[in-house]
C-alpha positions as CSV (number, residue, x, y, z in Angstrom):
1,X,0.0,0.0,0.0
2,X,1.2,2.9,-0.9
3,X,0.2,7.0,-0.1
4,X,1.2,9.2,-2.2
5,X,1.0,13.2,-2.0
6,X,2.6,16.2,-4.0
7,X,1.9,20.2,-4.5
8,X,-1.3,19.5,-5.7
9,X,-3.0,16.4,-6.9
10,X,-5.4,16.3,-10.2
11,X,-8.3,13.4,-10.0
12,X,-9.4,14.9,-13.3
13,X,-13.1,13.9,-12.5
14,X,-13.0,15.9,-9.3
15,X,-10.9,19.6,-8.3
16,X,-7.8,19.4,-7.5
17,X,-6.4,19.2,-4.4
18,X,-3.5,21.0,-2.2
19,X,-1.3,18.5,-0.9
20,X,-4.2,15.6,-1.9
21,X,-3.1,12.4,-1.1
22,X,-4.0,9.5,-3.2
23,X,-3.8,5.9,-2.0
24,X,-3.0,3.1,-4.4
25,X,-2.7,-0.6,-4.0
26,X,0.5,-2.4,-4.8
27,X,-0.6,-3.6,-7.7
28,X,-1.4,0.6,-8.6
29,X,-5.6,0.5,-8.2
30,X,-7.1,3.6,-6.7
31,X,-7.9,2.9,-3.0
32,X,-9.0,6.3,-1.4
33,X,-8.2,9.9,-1.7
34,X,-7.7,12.0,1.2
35,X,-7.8,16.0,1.0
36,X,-5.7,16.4,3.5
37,X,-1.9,15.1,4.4
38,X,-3.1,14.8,8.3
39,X,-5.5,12.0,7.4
40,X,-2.8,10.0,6.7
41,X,-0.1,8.7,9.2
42,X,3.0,10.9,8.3
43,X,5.7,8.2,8.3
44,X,3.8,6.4,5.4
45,X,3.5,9.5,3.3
46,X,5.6,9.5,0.0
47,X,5.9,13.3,-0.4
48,X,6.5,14.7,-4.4
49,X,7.5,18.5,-5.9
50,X,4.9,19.0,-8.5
51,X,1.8,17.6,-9.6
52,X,0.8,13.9,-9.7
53,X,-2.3,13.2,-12.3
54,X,-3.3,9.9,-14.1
55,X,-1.5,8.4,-16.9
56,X,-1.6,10.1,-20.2
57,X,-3.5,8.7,-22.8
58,X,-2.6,9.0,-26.6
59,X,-5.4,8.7,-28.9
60,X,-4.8,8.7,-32.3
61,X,-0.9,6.8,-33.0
62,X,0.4,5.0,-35.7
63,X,2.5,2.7,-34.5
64,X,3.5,0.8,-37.6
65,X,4.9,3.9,-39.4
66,X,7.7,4.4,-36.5
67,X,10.5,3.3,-38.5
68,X,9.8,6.5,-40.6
69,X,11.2,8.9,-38.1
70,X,13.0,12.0,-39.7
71,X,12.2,10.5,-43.4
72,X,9.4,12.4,-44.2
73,X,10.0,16.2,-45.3
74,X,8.4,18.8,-42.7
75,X,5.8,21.4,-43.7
76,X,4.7,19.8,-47.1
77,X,1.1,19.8,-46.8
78,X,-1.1,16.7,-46.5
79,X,-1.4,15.6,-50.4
80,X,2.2,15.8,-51.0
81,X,2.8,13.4,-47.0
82,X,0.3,11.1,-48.2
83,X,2.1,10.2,-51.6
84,X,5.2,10.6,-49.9
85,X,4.4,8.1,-47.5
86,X,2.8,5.3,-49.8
87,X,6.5,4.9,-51.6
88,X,8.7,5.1,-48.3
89,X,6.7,3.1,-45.5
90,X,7.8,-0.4,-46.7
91,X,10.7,-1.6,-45.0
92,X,12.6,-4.8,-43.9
93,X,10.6,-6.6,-40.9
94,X,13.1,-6.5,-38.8
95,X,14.3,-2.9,-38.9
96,X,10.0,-2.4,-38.4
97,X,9.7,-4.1,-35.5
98,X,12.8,-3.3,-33.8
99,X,11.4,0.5,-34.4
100,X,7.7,-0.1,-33.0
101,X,9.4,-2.0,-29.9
102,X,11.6,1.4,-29.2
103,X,8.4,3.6,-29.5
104,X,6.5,1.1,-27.6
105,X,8.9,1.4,-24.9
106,X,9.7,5.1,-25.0
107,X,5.7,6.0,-24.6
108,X,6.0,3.5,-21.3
109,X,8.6,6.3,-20.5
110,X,6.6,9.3,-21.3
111,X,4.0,7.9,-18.9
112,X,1.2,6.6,-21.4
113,X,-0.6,3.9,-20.3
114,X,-3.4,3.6,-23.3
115,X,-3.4,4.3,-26.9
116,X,-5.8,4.1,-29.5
117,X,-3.3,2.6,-32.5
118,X,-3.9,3.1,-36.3
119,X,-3.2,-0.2,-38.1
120,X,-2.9,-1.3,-42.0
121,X,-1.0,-4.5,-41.0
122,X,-0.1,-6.8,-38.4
123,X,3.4,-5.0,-38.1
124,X,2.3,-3.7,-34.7
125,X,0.3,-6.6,-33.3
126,X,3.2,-8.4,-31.0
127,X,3.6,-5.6,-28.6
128,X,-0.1,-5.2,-28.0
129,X,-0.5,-8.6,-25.4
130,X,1.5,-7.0,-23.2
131,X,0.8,-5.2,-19.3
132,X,2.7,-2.0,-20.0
133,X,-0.2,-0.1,-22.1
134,X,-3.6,-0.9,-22.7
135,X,-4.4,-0.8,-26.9
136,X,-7.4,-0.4,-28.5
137,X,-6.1,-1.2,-32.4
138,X,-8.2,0.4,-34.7
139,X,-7.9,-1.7,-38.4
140,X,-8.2,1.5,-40.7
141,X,-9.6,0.1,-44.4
142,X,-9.8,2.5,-47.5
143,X,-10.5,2.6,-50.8
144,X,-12.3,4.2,-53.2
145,X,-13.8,1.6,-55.9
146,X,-17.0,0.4,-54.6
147,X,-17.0,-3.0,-56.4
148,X,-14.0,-3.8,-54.0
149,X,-15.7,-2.8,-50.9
150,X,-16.8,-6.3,-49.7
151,X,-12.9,-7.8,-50.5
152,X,-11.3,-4.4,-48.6
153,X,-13.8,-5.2,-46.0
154,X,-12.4,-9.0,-45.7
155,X,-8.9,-8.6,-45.6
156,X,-9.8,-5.4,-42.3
157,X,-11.6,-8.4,-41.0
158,X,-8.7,-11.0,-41.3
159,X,-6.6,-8.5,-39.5
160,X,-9.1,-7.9,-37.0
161,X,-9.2,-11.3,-36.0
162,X,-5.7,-11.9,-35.5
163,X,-5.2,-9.0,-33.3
164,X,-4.9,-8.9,-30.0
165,X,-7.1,-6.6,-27.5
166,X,-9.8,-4.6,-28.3
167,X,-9.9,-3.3,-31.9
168,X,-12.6,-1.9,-34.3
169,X,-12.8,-1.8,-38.3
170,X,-12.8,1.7,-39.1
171,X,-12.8,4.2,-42.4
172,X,-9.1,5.6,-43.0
173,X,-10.0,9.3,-44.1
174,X,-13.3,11.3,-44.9
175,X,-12.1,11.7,-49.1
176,X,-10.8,7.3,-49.3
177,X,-13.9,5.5,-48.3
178,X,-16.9,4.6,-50.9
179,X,-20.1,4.6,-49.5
180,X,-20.3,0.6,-49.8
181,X,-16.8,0.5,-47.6
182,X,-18.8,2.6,-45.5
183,X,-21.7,0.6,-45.2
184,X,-19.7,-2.6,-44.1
185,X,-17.6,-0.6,-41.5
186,X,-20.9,0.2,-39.8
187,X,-22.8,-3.0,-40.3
188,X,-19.7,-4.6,-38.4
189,X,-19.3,-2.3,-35.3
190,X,-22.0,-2.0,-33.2
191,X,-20.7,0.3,-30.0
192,X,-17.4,0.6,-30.8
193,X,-15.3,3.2,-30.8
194,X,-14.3,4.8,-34.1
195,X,-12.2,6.9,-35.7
196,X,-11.6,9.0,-39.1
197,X,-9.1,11.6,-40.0
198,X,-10.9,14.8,-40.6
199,X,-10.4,18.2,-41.9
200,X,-6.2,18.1,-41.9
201,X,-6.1,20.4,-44.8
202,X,-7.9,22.9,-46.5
203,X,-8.3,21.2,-49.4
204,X,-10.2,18.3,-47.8
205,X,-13.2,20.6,-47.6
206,X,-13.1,22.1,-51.4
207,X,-12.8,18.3,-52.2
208,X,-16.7,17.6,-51.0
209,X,-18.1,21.4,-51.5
210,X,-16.3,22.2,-54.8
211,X,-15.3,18.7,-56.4
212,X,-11.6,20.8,-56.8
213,X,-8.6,21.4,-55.2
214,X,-4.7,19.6,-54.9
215,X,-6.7,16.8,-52.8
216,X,-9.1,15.7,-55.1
217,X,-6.7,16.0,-58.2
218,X,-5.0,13.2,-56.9
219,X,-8.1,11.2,-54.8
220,X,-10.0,10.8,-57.6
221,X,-7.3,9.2,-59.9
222,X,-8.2,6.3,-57.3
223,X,-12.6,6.5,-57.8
224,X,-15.6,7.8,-57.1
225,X,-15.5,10.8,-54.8
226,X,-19.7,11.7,-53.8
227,X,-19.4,15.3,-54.3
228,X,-21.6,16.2,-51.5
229,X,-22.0,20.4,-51.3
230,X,-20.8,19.4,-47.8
231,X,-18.1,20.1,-45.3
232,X,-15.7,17.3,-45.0
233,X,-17.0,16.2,-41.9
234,X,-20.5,16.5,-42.7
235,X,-20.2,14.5,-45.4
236,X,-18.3,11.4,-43.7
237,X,-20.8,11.1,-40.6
238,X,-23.6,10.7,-42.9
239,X,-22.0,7.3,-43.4
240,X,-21.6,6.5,-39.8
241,X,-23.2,5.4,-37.0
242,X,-24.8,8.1,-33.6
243,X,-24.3,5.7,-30.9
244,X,-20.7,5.1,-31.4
245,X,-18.3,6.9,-30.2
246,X,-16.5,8.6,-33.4
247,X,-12.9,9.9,-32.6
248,X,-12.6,13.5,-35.2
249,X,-9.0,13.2,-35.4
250,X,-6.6,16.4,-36.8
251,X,-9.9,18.7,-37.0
252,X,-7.7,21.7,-38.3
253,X,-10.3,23.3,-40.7
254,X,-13.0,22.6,-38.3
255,X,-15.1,24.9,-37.4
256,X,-18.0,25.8,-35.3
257,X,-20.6,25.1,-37.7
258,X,-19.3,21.4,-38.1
259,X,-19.7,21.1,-34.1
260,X,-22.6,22.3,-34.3
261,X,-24.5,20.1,-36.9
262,X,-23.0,17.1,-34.7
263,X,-23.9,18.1,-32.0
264,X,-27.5,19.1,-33.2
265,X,-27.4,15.6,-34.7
266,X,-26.6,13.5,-31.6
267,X,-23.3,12.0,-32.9
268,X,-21.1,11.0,-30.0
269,X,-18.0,12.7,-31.4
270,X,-15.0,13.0,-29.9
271,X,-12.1,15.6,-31.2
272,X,-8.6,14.6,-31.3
273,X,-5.8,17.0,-32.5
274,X,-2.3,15.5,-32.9
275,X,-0.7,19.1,-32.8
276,X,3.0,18.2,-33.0
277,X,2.1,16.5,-36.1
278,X,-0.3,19.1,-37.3
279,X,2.5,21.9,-37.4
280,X,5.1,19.2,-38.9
281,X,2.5,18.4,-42.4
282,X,0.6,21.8,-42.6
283,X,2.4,24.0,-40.6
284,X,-1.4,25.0,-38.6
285,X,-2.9,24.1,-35.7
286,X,-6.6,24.0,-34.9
287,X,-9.0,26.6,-33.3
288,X,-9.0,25.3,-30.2
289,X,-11.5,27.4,-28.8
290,X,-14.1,26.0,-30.7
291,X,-14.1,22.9,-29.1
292,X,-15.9,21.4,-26.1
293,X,-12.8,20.8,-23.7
294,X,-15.1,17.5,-22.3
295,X,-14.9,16.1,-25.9
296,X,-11.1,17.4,-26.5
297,X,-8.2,14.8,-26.9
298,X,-4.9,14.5,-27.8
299,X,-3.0,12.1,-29.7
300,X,0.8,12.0,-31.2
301,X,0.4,10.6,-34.6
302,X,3.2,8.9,-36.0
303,X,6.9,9.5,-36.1
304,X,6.9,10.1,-39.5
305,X,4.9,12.9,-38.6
306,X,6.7,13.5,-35.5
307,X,10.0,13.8,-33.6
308,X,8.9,12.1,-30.3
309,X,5.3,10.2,-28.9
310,X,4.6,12.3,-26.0
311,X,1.4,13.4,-24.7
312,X,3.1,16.2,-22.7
313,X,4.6,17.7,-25.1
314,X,1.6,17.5,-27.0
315,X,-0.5,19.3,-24.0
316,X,2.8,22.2,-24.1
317,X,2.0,23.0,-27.4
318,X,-1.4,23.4,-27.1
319,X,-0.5,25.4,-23.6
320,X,1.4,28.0,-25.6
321,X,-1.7,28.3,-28.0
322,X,-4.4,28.3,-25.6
323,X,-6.1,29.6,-22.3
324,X,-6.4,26.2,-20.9
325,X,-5.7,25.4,-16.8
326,X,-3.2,22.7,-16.3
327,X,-6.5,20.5,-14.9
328,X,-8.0,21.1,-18.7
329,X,-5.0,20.1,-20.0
330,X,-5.0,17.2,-17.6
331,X,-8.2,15.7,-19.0
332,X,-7.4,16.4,-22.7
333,X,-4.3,14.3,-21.9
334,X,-5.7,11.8,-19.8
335,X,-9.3,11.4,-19.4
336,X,-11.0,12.5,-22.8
337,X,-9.3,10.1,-24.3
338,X,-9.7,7.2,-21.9
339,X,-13.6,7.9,-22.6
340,X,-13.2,8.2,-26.0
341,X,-11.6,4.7,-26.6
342,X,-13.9,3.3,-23.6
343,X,-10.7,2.8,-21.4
344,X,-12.6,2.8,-18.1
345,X,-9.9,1.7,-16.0
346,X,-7.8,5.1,-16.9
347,X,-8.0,8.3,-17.2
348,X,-9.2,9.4,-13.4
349,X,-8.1,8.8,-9.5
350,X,-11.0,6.8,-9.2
351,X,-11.7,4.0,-6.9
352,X,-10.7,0.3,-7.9
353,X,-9.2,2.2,-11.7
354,X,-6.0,1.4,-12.6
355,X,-4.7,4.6,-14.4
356,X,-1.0,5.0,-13.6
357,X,0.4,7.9,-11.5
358,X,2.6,10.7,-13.0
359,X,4.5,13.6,-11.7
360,X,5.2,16.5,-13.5
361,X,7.3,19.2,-12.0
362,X,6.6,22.9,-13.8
363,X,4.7,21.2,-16.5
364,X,8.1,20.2,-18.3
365,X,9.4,17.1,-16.0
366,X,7.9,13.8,-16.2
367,X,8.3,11.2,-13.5
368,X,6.2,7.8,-13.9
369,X,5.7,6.5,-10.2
370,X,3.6,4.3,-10.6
């Protein structure tokens, strides 16, 4: 048994606390927390400079694409990374794993405890029956031809049912999924989590309201695009389901309007910005004060996107950009996301969870505990 205590202590589904004190099993589930450090027998206190909060949780990553660090050129723009990235992410299996065991182990040091993980292939499948972070693996399927729908949908579930954890089928991006795709993806998942990358670039938008732009020059080489008169994200949760939860993720060109239809709506959408990555493809990051900070998350993307997988330095960058308090920045970090991916053991200092304990000294620092 263990008591532990700092400057202040950040439940995330409560205040925080001066000098809190939180009480954790051996095994690291929440017992009690105590407001005060009399409560608690001095001799067992473990006492911290900083702030101790849940473990982070990362929810949008790429795993499989980590061997691409520093390969891909910075500030490009998104049609330019994705053809990039179609000629440069095979690799020798070795050299693949060896690079998703490294970032596997290096978000165990920059305290994550859950991700939600992007996957084409099984390249990222033997690190996820492990203890050290809890995976939900989302199979991304895309394509554009609608006769191939059904035999896109079968190989997404043939990797779906050799990987471990929990996983969902899910659509890639708003502009690569036919409608028929579309309908299989939903048919499949009933409450599920899911997630689609939205609104990175400008041109995503003109693609669906304008049938014009750099985006769909080069899409719609591949099919069909359903020129809709829509906004980007308009147009791809007409295909999807209202009681899942559907993970927005990038959300640069959002706007208020798009928040508003979904909300109006009833879909159960989530938004995660990757903003490391965001400045590193289209040199922009979103409006974040758009958003609903109770539906907010963060992820890191991929290191071909990125030069580290870090939630906190994810949460400084959106520091330096924002009004946030450190205890919204907390529950971007931490507990949107466990919601988001329907992680209910993380994300909060609640009883019998098992979230992980941080401490952060000056929002810069990070010390896993526990």
């Amino acid at each position: 048994m263990r008591f532990l205590t700092a400057d202040y202590l950040y439940p995330l589904h409560s205040f925080p606390i001066k000098e809190g004190v939180l009480q954790i099993s051996d095994t690291g589930e929440v017992i009690a927390i105590f407001n005060k450090r009399s409560q608690v027998e001095s001799k067992k206190l473990e006492i911290y400079s900083g702030i101790l909060c849940p473990g982070f949780v990362n929810t949008h990553c790429h795993l499989e694409l980590s061997h691409l660090i520093e390969v891909m050129p910075r500030k490009s723009g998104l049609t330019r990374f994705i053809k990039n990235i179609t000629h440069v992410r095979k690799a020798n299996n070795q050299f693949k794993s060896t690079a998703i065991l490294n970032a596997h182990n290096n978000m165990i040091k920059n305290g994550i405890v859950g991700v939600g993980d992007i996957a084409n292939t099984s390249d990222s499948f033997f690190v996820k029956d492990q203890d050290d972070i809890i995976y939900h693996t989302f199979i991304e399927l895309f394509s554009l031809n609608s006769l191939l729908a059904d035999q896109v949908f079968k190989s997404g579930k043939s990797l779906f049912d050799q990987c471990p954890g929990t996983r969902s089928i899910t659509p890639h991006a708003t502009y690569s999924v036919s409608n028929n795709l579309y309908s299989n993806i939903t048919k499949f998942n009933k409450n599920a989590p899911l997630t689609i990358h939205n609104q990175e670039s400008k041109s995503e938008n003109n693609l669906f309201s304008k049938g014009s732009g750099k985006l769909y020059d080069f899409i719609s080489s591949f099919g069909k695009i359903n020129i809709t008169g829509k906004t980007a994200l308009v147009s791809a949760l007409l295909n999807l389901p209202k009681q899942n939860p559907i993970i927005l993720v990038h959300n640069i060109y959002t706007d208020k309007k798009d928040i508003k239809w979904a909300l109006e709506h009833r879909y159960n959408t989530y938004y995660c910005t990757c903003p490391k990555a965001n400045l590193y493809i289209e040199g922009r990051l979103p409006d974040y004060s758009i958003f609903n900070i109770e539906r907010l998350c963060v992820g890191t993307d991929s290191l071909a996107s990125n030069d580290n997988l870090s939630i906190l330095e994810e949460l400084q960058v959106i520091k330096e950009h924002t009004n946030f308090d450190i205890n919204t920045l907390l529950k971007i970090g931490c507990r949107n996301g466990a919601e988001a991916l329907q992680m209910k053991s993380l994300g909060t200092f609640e009883a019998g969870k098992k979230p992980g304990v941080l401490l952060i000294k000056n929002f810069e620092k990070l010390q896993v505990i526990c």
